[in-house]
C-alpha positions in Angstrom: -14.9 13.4 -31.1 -15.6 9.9 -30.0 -18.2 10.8 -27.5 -20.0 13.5 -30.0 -19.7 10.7 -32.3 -21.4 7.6 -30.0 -23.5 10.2 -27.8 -27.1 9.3 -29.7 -26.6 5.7 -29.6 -25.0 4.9 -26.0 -26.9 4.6 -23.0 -24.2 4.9 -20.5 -20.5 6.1 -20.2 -17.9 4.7 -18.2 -14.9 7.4 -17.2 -11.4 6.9 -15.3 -11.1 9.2 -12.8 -7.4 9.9 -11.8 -5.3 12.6 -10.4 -3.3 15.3 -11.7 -3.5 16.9 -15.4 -5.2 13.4 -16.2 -7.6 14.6 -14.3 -8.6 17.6 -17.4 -9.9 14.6 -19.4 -12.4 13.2 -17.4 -13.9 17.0 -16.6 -13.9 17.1 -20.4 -15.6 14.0 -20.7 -18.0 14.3 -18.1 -19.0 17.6 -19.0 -19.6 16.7 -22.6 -21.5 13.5 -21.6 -23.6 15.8 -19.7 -24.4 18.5 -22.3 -25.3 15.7 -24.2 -27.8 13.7 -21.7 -25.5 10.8 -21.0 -25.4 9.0 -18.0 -22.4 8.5 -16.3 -20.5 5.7 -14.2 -17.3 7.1 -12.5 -14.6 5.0 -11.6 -11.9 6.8 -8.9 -8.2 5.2 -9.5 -4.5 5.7 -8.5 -3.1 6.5 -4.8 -2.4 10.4 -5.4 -5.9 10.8 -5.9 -6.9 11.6 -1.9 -4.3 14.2 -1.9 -5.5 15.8 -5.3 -9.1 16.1 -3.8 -8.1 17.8 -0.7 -6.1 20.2 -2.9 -9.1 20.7 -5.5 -12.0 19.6 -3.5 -14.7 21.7 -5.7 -13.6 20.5 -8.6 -13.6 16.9 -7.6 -17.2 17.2 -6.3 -18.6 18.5 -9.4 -17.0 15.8 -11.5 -18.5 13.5 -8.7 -22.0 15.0 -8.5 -22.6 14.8 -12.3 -21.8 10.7 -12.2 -24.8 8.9 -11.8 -22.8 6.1 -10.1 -19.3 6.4 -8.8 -17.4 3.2 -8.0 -13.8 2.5 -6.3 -11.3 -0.4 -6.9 -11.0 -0.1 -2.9 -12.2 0.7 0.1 -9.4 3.1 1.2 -10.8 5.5 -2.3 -14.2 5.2 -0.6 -13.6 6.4 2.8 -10.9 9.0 1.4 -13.7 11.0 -0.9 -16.2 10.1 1.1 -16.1 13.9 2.5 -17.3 14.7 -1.8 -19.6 11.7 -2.7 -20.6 9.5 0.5 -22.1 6.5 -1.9 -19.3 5.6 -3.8 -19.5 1.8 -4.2 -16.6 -0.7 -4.2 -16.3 -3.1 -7.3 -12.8 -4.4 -7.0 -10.0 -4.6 -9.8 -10.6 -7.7 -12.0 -7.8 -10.1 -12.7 -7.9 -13.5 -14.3 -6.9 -15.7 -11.9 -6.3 -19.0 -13.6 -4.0 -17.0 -16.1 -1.8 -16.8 -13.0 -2.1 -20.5 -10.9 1.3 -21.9 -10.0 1.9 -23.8 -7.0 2.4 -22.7 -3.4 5.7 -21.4 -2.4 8.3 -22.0 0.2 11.1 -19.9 -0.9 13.9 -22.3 -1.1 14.8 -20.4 -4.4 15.7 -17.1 -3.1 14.6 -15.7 -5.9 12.8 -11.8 -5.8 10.7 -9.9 -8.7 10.0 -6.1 -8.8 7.4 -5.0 -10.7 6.0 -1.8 -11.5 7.4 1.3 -13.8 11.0 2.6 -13.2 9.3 6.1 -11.4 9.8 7.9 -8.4 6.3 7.0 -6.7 7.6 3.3 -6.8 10.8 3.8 -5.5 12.9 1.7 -7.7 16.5 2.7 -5.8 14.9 1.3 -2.3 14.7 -2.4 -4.1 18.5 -2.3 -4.0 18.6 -0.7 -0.5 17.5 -4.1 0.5 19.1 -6.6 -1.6 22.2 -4.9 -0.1 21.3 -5.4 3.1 20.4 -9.3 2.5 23.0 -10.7 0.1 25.5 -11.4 2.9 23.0 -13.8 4.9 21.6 -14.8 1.7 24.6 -15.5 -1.2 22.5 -16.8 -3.7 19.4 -14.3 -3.3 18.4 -12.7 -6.7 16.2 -9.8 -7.9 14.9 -9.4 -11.3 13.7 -5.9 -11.7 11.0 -5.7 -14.6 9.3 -2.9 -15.9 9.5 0.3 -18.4 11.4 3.4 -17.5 8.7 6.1 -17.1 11.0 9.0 -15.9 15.1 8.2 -16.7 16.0 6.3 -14.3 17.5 3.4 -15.6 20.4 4.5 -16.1 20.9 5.8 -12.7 20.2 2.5 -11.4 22.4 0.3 -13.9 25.3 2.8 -12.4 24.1 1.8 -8.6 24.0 -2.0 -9.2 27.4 -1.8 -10.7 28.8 0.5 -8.0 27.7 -1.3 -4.8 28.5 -4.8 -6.7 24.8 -6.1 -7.2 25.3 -7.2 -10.5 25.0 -10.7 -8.9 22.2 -10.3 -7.6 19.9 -7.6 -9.6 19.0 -7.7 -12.9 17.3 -4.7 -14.6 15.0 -6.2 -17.0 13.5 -3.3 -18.9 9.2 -4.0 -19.9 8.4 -7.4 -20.7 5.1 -8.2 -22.9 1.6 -8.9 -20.4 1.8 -12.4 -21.7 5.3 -12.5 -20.3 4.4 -11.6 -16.9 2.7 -14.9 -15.8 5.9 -16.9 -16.2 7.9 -13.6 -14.1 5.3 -14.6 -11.5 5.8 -18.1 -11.6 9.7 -17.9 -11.5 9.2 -15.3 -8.3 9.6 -16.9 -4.6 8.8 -13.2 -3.5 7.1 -10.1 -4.7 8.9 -6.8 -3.4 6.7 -3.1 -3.7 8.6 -0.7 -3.0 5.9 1.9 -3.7 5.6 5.2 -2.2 2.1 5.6 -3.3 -0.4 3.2 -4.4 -4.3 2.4 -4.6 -5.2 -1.4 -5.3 -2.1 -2.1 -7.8 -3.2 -4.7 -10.1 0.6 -6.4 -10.2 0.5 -6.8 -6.6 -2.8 -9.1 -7.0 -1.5 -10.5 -10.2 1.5 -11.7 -7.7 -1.0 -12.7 -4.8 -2.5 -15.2 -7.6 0.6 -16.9 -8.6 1.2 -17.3 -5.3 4.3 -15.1 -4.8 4.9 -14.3 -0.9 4.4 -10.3 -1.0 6.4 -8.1 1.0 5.0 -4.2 0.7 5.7 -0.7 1.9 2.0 0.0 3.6 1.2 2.9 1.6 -2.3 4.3 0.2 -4.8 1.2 -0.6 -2.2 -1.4 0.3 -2.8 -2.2 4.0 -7.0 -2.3 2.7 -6.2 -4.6 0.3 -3.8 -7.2 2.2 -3.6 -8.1 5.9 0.0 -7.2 7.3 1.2 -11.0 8.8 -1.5 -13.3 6.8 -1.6 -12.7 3.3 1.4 -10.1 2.9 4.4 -8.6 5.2 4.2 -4.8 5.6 6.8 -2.6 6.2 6.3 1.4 6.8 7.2 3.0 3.4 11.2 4.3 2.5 12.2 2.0 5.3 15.2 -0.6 3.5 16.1 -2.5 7.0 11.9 -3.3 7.9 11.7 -4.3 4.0 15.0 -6.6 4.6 13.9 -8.1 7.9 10.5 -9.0 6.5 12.1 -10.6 3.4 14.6 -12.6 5.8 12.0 -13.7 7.4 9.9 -15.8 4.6 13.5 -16.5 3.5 14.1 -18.5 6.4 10.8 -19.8 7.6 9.4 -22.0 4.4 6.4 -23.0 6.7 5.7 -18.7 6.8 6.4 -18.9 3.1 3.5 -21.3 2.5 1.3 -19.8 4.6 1.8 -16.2 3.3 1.5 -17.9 0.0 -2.1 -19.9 0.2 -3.7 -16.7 1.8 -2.4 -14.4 -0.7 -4.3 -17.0 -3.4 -7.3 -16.9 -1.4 -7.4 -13.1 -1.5 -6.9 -12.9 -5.0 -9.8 -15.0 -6.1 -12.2 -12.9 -4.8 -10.9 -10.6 -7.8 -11.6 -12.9 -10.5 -13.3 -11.5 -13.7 -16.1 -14.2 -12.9 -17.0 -12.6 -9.8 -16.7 -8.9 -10.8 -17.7 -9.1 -14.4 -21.3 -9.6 -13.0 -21.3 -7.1 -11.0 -20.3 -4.6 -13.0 -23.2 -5.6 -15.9 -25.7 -5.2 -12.6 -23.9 -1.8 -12.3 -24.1 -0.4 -15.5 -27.5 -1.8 -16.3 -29.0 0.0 -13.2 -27.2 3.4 -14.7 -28.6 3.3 -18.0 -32.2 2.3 -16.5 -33.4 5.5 -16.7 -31.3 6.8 -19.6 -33.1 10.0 -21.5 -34.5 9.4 -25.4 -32.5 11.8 -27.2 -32.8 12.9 -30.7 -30.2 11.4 -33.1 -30.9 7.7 -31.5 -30.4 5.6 -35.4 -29.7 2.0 -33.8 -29.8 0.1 -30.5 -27.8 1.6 -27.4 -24.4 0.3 -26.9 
């Protein structure tokens, strides 16, 4: 309805691409932009979305072939449908990076954050895999776990904590408001993922910004968006002991700590809204250059 609505008076329509059934939305909105002489940007997101492609590469090519412009958070969605669109430009995720500054770190405080939704893909369980195996070399280490419950598991994972005696040491924090999430940051010494699959996750960036030392399954968009041993430590994915070795390590080396911490900064502020914001007004403005008259037009394009 909104598209039929705003079709006469837009001059160019930006559409999420992602995986799975969301996937039936943007062939809906696509094809209706198209019946309807819109131009379209397409953005690809989410780390399932190489595997979806190669399962339903026809139907991913004619979503892609109708976009006049098809961007990417990331390199790694470039090269991975690259087989079904080979000009698909990179215009990374925006964060505001001064909504994030604290100071450098040197993880005296022992103190972990997780961060993402309670779901299977992010491997919530494997967070307490390695608090386990650190707590005995490190007595006062702590893990606050923050985020909603997308598929049940809370539960399951109060019930762990309390059965291999982690209460200590892990709290489950359910969701917290975006404006709370600065102040998790900043509280942080080090930002565990735990993710099975993943793209260019926008709370691993947010962490790199406050300055969090990142240690990170190296899954999907992850090792494109961080260098393993500069600005993050990476560990193969599902694997608790290389997660736990890696966190030991910034643990116990605070000059590591601060050097893990500084680059991570650095990388992040090339993904401030200052810097992308313009490129994405060159971007759209080039897409709706040669946008069609059509009939209907009652007041200036949006």
């Amino acid at each position: 309805r909104t598209i039929a609505r705003r079709a006469a008076t837009t001059d160019v329509a930006h559409v999420d691409v992602f995986s799975g059934r969301a996937f039936l939305w943007a062939e809906a909105a696509v094809g209706l932009l198209r019946r309807l002489g819109v131009p379209v940007v397409c953005t690809l997101h989410g780390g399932g979305l190489p595997a979806f492609a190669l399962a339903e590469p026809a139907r991913v090519a004619r979503l892609l072939r109708h976009a006049r412009i098809v961007t990417a958070p990331s390199r790694y969605l470039r090269e991975a449908l690259r087989p079904l669109r080979d000009d698909v430009r990179v215009v990374p995720n925006p964060i505001d990076v001064a909504h994030f500054a604290a100071p450098v770190r040197d993880a005296r405080r022992r103190t972990l954050l997780w961060l993402r939704a309670l779901h299977a893909i992010y491997a919530p369980a494997l967070a307490l895999d390695v608090v386990d195996r650190l707590r005995r070399d490190f007595p006062d280490l702590t893990l606050r776990m923050v985020g909603p419950d997308k598929d049940g598991r809370a539960p399951a994972l109060r019930a762990a904590i309390e059965a291999r005696g982690l209460a200590a040491h892990v709290s489950l924090v359910g969701p917290v408001a975006p404006a709370r999430v600065p102040h998790e940051l900043a509280a942080a010494d080090v930002f565990l993922n735990t993710s099975t699959v993943d793209n260019t996750p926008v709370s691993l960036l947010e962490a790199m910004a406050a300055g969090c030392c990142v240690v990170s399954t190296a899954v999907g968009g992850v090792p494109w968006l961080v260098r393993d041993g500069v600005d993050a430590l990476l560990a193969p994915p599902g694997d608790a002991a290389a997660l736990a070795t890696r966190v030991a390590r910034v643990l116990r080396e605070p000059g590591t700590a601060r050097a893990l911490s500084a680059a991570a900064q650095a990388t992040a502020a090339r993904h401030d809204w200052n810097l992308v914001a313009p490129a994405w007004e060159s971007l759209l403005a080039e897409a709706a250059t040669h946008a069609p008259t059509r009939l209907g037009r009652t007041r200036p394009a949006a």
